[in-house]
Wavefront OBJ file of the C-alpha trace (Angstrom):
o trace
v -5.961 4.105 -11.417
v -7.230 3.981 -8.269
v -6.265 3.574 -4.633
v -6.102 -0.614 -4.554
v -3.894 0.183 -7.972
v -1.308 2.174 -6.382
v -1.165 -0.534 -3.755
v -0.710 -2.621 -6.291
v 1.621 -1.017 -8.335
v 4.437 -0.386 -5.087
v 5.195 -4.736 -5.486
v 6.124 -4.647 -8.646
v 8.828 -2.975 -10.998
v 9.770 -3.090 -14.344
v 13.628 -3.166 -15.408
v 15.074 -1.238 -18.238
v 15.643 -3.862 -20.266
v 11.921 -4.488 -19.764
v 11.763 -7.721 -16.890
v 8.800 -7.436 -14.569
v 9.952 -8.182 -11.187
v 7.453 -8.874 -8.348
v 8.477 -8.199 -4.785
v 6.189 -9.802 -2.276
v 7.506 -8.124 0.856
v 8.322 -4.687 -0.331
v 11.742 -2.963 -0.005
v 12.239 -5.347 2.170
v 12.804 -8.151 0.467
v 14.310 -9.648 -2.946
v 12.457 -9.811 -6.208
v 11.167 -12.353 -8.460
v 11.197 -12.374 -11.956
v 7.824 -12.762 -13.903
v 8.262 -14.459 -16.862
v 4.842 -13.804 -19.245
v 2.858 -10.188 -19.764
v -0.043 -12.823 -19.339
v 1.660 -14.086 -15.502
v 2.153 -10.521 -14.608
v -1.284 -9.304 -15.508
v -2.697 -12.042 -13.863
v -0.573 -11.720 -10.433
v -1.405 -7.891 -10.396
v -5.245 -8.937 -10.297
v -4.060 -11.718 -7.863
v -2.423 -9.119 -5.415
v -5.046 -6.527 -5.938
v -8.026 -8.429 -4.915
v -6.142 -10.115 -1.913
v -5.484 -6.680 -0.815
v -9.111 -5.454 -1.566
v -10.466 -8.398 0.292
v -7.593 -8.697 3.187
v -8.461 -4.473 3.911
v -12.107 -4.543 3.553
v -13.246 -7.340 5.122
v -10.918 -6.442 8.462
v -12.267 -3.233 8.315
v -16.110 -4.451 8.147
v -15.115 -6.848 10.811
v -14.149 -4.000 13.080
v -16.838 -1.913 12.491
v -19.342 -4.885 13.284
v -17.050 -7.038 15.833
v -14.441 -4.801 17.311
v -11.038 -4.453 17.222
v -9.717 -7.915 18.918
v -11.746 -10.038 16.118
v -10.713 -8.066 13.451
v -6.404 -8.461 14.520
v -7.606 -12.319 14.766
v -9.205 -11.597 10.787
v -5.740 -9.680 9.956
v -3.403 -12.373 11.632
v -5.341 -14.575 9.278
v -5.075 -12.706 6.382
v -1.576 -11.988 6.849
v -1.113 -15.988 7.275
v -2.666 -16.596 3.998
v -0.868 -14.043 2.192
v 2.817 -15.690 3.660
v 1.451 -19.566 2.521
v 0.472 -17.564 -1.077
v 4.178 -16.753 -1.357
v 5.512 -19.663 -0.285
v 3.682 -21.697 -2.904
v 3.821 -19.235 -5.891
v 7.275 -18.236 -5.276
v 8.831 -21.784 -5.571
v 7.926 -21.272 -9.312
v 9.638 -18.139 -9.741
v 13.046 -17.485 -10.683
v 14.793 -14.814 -8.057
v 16.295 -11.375 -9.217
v 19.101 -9.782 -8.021
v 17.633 -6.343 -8.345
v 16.230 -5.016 -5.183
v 12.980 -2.339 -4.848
v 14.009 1.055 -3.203
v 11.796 2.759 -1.616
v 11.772 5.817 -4.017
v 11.038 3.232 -6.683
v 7.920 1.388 -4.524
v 6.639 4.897 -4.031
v 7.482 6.360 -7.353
v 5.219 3.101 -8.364
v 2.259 3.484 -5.853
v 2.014 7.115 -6.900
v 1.682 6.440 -10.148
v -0.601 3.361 -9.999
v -2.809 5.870 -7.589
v -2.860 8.620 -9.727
v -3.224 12.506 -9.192
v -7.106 12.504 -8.233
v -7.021 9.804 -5.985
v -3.032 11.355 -3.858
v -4.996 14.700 -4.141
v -7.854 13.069 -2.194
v -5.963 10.616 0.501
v -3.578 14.282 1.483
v -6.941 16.212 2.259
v -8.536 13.757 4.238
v -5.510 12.742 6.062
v -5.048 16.412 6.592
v -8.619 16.845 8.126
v -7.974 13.908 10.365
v -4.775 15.771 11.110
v -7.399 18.932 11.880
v -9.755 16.875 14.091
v -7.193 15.443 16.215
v -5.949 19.061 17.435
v -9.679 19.756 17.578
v -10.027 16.943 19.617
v -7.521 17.661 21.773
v -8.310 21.247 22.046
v -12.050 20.771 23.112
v -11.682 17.672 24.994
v -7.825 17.457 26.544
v -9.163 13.392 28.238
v -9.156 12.248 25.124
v -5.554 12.614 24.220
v -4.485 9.368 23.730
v -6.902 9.416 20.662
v -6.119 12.906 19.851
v -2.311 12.128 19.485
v -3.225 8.591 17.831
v -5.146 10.779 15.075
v -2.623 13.379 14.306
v 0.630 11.411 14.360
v -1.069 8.830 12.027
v -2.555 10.838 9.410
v 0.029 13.360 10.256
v 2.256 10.682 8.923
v 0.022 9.636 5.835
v 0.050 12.982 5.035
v 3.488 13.647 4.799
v 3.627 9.942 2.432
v 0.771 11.525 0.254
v 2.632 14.796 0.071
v 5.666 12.859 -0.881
v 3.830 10.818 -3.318
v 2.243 13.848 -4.682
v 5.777 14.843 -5.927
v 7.243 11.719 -7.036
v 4.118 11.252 -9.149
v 4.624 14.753 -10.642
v 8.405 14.310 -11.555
v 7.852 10.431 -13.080
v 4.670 11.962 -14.981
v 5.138 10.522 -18.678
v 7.458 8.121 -17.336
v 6.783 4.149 -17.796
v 7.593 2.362 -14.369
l 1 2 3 4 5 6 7 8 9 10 11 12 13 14 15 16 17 18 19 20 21 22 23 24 25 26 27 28 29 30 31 32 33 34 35 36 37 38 39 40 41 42 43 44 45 46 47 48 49 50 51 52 53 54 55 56 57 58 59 60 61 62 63 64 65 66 67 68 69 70 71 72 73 74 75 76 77 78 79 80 81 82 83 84 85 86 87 88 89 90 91 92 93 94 95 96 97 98 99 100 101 102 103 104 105 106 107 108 109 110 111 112 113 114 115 116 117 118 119 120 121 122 123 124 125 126 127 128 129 130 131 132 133 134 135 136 137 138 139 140 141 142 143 144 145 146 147 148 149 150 151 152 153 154 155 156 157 158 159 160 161 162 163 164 165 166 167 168 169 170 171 172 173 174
């Protein structure tokens, strides 16, 4: 479990009658049914190192290059990821279930586990904390100030609602 896990686990869902189903774009798209325990391990690892790699390496590109370069590494990233699809999911057979979101998060909550929801709600909420600090003590910087609390303001209230959903599904196979 871990926070790459739980980003992990939101793609994918397993069906009563025990399919795996992948769904590359999230709720928002259809699913694709996995045919092997050995295929589905294997595209987990597959999805969770693309997302380790796509997340950190934009994020060390920002901190070294600035924010223009690192949208340029993202865009690239993201183009990767969409010529992924397109070649593995000519080889996969397409489900008529769809992904809710209550089921994606309800996933990611689980694949994150308590610890790790526990520790993305306080530090969201301390970014919450520093943005009204920020705009308290220095009102010029607002447009930062605001930035901070709606967005972790926001990932707070996800955590939150992950927080539940992971209690309730606790014991619970997904």
């Amino acid at each position: 479990m871990g926070y790459f896990e739980g980003l992990t686990s939101s793609s994918f869902k397993t069906t009563q009658d025990g399919r795996r189903l992948f769904f590359p774009w999230g709720v928002l798209g259809g699913g694709y049914i996995i045919t092997s325990e050995q295929d589905y391990q294997q595209l987990r690892q597959q999805v969770k190192v693309y997302l380790i790699v796509s997340l950190v390496g934009t994020l060390a590109v920002a901190s070294f290059q600035g924010y223009i370069v690192s949208l340029f590494v993202m865009a690239l990233s993201l183009t990767f990821y969409a010529f992924w699809m397109w070649h593995l999911l000519r080889r996969l057979e397409v489900s008529d279930e769809r992904l809710t979101l209550q089921e994606s998060m309800t996933s990611g909550a689980q694949g994150h586990g308590m610890v790790v929801l526990w520790l993305l709600e306080v530090v969201s909420l301390a970014f919450v904390c520093g943005g009204i600090f920020m705009l308290v003590v220095d009102p010029k910087q607002w447009p930062v100030a605001l930035a901070s609390i709606l967005l972790f303001g926001l990932g707070a209230a996800k955590f939150a609602r992950m927080l539940v959903l992971q209690r309730r599904s606790a014991g619970v196979d997904r």
